[in-house]
C-alpha positions as CSV (number, residue, x, y, z in Angstrom):
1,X,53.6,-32.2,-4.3
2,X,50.7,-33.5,-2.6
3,X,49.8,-34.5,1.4
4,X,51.1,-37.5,2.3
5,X,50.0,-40.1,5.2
6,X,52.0,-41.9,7.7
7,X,50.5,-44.8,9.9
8,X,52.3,-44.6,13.3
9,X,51.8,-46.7,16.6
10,X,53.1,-45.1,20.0
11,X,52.9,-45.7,23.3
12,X,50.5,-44.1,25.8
13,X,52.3,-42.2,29.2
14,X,51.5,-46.0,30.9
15,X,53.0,-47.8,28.0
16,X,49.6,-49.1,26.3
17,X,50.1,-49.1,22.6
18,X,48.2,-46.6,20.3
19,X,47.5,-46.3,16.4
20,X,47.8,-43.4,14.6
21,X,47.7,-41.8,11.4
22,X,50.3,-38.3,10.8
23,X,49.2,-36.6,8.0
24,X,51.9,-34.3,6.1
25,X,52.0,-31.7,4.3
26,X,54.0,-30.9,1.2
27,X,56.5,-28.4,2.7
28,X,57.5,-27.0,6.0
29,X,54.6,-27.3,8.6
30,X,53.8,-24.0,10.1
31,X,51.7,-25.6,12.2
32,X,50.8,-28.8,14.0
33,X,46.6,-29.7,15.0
34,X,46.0,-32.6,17.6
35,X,43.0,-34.1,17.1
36,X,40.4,-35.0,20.1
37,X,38.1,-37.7,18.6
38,X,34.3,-37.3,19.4
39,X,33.1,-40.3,21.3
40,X,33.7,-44.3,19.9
41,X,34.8,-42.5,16.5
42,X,37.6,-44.0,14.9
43,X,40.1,-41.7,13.1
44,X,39.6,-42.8,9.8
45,X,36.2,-40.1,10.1
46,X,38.7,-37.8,10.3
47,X,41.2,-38.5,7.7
48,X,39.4,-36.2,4.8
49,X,39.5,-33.2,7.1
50,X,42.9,-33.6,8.3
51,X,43.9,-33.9,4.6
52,X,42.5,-30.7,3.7
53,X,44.2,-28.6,6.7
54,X,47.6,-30.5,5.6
55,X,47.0,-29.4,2.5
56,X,47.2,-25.5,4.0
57,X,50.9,-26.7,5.9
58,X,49.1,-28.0,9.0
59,X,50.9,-30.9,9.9
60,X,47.7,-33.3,11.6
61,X,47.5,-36.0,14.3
62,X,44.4,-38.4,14.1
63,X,44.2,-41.5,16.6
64,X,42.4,-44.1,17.9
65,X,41.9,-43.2,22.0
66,X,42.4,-46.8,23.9
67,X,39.9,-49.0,23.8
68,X,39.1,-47.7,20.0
69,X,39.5,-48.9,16.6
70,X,43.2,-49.7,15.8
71,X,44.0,-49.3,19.5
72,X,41.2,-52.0,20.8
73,X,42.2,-55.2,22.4
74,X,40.7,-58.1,20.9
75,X,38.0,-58.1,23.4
76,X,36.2,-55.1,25.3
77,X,35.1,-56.8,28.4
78,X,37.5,-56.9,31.2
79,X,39.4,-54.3,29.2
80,X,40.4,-51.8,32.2
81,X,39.6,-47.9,30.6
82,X,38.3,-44.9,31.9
83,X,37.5,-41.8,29.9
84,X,39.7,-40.0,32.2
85,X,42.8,-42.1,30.6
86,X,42.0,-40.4,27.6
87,X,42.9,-37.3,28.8
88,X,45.4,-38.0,31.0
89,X,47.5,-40.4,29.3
90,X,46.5,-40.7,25.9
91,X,46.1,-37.4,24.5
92,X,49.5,-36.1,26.4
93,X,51.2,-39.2,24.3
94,X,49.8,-38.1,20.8
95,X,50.9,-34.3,21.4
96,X,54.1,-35.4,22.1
97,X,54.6,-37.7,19.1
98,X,53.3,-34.6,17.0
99,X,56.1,-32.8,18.4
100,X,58.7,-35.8,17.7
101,X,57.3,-35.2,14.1
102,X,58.2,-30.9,14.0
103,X,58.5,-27.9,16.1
104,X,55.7,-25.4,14.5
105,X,52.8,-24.2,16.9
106,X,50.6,-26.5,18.2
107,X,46.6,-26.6,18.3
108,X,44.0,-28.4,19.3
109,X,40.8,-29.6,17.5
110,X,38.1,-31.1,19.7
111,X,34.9,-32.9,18.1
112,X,32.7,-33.9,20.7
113,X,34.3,-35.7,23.7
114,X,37.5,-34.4,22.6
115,X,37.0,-30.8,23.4
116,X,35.6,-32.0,27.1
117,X,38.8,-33.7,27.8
118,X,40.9,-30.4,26.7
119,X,41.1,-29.4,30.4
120,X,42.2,-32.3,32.0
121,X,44.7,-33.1,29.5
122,X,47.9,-31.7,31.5
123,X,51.4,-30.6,30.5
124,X,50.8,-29.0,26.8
125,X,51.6,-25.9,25.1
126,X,48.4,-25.4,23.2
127,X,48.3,-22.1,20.6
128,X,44.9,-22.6,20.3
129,X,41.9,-24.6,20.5
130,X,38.9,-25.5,18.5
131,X,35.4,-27.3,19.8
132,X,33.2,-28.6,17.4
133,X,30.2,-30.0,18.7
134,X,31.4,-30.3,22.3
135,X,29.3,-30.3,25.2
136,X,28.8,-30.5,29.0
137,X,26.7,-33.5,28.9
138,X,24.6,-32.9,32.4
139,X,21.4,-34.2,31.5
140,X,19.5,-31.1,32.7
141,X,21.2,-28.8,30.4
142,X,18.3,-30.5,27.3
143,X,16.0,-27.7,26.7
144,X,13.3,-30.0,25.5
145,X,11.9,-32.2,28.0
146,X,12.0,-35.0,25.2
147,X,15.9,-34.4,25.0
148,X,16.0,-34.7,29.1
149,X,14.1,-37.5,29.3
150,X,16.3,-38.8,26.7
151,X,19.9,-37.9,28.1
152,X,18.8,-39.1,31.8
153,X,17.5,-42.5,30.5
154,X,20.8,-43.4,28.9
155,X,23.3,-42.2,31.8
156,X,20.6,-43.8,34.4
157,X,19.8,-46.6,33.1
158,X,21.0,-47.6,29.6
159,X,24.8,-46.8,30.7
160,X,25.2,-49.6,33.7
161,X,22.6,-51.9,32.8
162,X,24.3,-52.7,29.4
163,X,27.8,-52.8,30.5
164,X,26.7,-54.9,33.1
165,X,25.4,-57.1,31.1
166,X,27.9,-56.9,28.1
167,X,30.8,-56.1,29.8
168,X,30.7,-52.7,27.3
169,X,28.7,-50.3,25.6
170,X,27.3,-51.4,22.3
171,X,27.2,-48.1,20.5
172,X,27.6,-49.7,17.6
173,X,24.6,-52.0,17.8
174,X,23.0,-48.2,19.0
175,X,24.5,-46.3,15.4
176,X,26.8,-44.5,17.3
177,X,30.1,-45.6,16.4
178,X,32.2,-48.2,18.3
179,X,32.0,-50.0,21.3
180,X,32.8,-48.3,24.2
181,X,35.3,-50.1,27.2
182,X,32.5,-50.6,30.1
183,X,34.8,-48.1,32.8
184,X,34.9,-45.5,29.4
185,X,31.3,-45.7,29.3
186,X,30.3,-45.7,33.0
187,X,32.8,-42.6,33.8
188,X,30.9,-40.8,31.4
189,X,28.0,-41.9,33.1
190,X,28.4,-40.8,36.0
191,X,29.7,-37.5,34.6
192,X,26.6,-37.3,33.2
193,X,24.8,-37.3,36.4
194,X,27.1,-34.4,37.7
195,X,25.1,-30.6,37.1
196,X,29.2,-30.0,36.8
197,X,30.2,-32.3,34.5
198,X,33.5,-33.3,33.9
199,X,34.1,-29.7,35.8
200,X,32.7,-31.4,38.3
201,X,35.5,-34.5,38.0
202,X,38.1,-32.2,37.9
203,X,37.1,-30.2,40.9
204,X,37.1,-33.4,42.9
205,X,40.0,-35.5,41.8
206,X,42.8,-32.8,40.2
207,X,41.6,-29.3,40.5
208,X,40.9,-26.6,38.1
209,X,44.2,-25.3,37.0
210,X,43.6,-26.7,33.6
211,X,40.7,-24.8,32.8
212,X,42.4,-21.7,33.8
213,X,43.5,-21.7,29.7
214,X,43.9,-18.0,28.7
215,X,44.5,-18.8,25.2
216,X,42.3,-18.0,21.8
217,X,39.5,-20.8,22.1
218,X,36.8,-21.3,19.7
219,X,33.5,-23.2,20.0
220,X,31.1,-24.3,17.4
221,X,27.6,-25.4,18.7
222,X,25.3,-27.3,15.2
223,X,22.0,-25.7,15.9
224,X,20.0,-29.2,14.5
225,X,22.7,-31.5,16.6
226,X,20.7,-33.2,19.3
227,X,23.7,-34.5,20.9
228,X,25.0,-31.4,21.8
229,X,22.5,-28.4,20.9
230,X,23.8,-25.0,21.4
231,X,22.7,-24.1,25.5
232,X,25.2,-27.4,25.9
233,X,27.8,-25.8,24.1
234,X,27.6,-22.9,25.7
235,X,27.5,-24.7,29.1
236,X,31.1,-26.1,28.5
237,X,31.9,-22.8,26.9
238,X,31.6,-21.3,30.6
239,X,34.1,-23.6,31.8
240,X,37.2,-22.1,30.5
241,X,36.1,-18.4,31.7
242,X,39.6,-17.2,31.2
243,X,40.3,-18.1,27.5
244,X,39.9,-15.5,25.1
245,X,36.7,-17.8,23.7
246,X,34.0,-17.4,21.8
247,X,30.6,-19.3,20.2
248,X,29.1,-19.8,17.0
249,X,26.0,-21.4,16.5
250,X,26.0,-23.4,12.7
251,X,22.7,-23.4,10.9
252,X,21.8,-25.5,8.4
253,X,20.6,-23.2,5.8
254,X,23.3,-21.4,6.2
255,X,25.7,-23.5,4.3
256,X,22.9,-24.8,2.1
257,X,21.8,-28.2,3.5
258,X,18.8,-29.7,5.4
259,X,20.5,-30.5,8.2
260,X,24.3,-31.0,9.7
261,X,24.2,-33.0,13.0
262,X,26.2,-34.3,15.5
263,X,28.7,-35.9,12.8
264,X,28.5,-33.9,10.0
265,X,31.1,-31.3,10.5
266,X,33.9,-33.1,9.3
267,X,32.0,-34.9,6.2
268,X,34.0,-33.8,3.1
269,X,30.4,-32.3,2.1
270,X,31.2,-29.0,4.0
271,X,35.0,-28.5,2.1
272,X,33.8,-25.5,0.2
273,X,32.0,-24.2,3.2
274,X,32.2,-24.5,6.8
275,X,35.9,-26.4,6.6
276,X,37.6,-23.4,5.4
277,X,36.8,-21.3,8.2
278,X,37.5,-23.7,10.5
279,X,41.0,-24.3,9.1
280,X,41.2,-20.4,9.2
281,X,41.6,-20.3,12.7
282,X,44.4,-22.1,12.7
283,X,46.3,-20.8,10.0
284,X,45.6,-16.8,11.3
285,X,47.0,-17.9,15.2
286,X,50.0,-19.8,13.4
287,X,50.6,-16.2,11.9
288,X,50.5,-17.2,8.1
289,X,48.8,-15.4,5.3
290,X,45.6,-17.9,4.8
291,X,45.2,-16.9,0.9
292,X,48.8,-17.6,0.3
293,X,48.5,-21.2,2.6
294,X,46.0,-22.6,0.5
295,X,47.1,-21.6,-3.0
């Protein structure tokens, strides 16, 4: 038997309609992994990698957050999203059709965006969560002044001046993925500004009780990713000072390539090497023998 896929559409908490794709595995799940899309990626980049932990008995979850791929209205300007909806209403949704779907332990998988949203996303019973690639996107947190320079330019001045003009973000016409909805694109923005982040949003609008997570968390920083090099990492690392958390920095040489990136984590180039021990951590904290899982 063999992993099967399952295109779904559910509704947000507000009702908005979302697209989905549940991936399956050939027997019982003994576990269940949510996954947090990195910014204006559509799930489709993550269908390889959600195939290969299914393949282990980890029933997977990929969607498109609003405003995204299959979950886009026709047109992006006017289109009323904030990032904060992905958290609040959007990611609770897709946990809770998982669960409609089985019963086994639930974990989280963060690329990107999708690990900064973990702790404003309220109400779940997360076994355990994985960044890869996720940040606290302050400007000043670059090392390099070319990277601050860089970061400041487009949350100061690339951010509102294109939605304003576009009524969006045009990430695609930047080769960064999909358009973003202008009110995704300017909260982030104006996180962005914030030394605190999306800490910083939380502090002011919901408090910090989500961040209080005590639970196994993992972070992997990419040492060549200039989106999120490894002192950013580490900077959203030291918002969940509770969790029983930990970083690894990736190299490169290390799993025998050039160079990895921002998006190349979940490229099916890294299946003999760095996905296996990412899918480790889920299989050890859902309690199963990891040899026997992926026989």
């Amino acid at each position: 038997m063999s992993v099967s896929t399952r295109p779904i559409r559910f509704s947000a908490a507000d009702g908005y309609e979302l697209a989905g794709e549940l991936f399956l595995p050939p027997g019982r799940p003994v576990g269940q992994v949510l996954v947090a899309a990195a910014m204006g990626v559509p799930r489709r980049y993550y269908g390889p990698f959600a195939t290969f932990l299914a393949e282990a008995g980890l029933q997977t979850l990929a969607f498109d957050y609003r405003g995204i791929g299959g979950s886009a209205p026709p047109r992006l300007r006017g289109f009323p999203a904030r990032l904060e909806d992905w958290a609040t209403l959007d990611l609770p949704a897709a946990a809770a059709e998982l669960r409609r779907h089985g019963d086994a332990p639930l974990f989280w998988l963060g690329h990107s965006v999708g690990g900064q949203l973990f702790g404003l996303t309220e109400g779940l019973d997360v076994r355990g969560a994985l960044f890869v690639a996720s940040q606290s996107g302050y400007w000043r947190n670059w090392e390099t002044p070319r990277g601050r320079l860089a970061i400041f330019a487009f949350f100061w001045g690339l951010v509102p001046a294109l939605t304003l003009l576009l009524g969006k973000l045009p990430m695609r016409l930047l080769g960064q993925g999909e358009d973003l909805p202008a009110g995704v694109a300017r909260q982030w923005a104006a996180w962005g500004r914030d030394p605190d982040y999306v800490l910083g949003h939380a502090r002011r609008t919901r408090g910090l009780e989500h961040f209080d997570y005590r639970g196994p968390m993992r972070f992997y920083a990419i040492a060549d990713d200039p989106y999120a090099p490894p002192r950013t990492v580490e900077r959203l690392h030291g918002f969940f000072p509770h969790a029983a958390g930990e970083l690894r920095v990736v190299e490169p040489a290390a799993l025998g390539v050039p160079r990895i990136g921002h998006f190349g984590p979940f490229r099916p180039t890294f299946r003999e090497t760095l996905w296996p021990e990412l899918r480790s951590f889920f299989l050890s904290r859902a309690g199963v023998e990891i040899e026997a899982a992926v026989r």
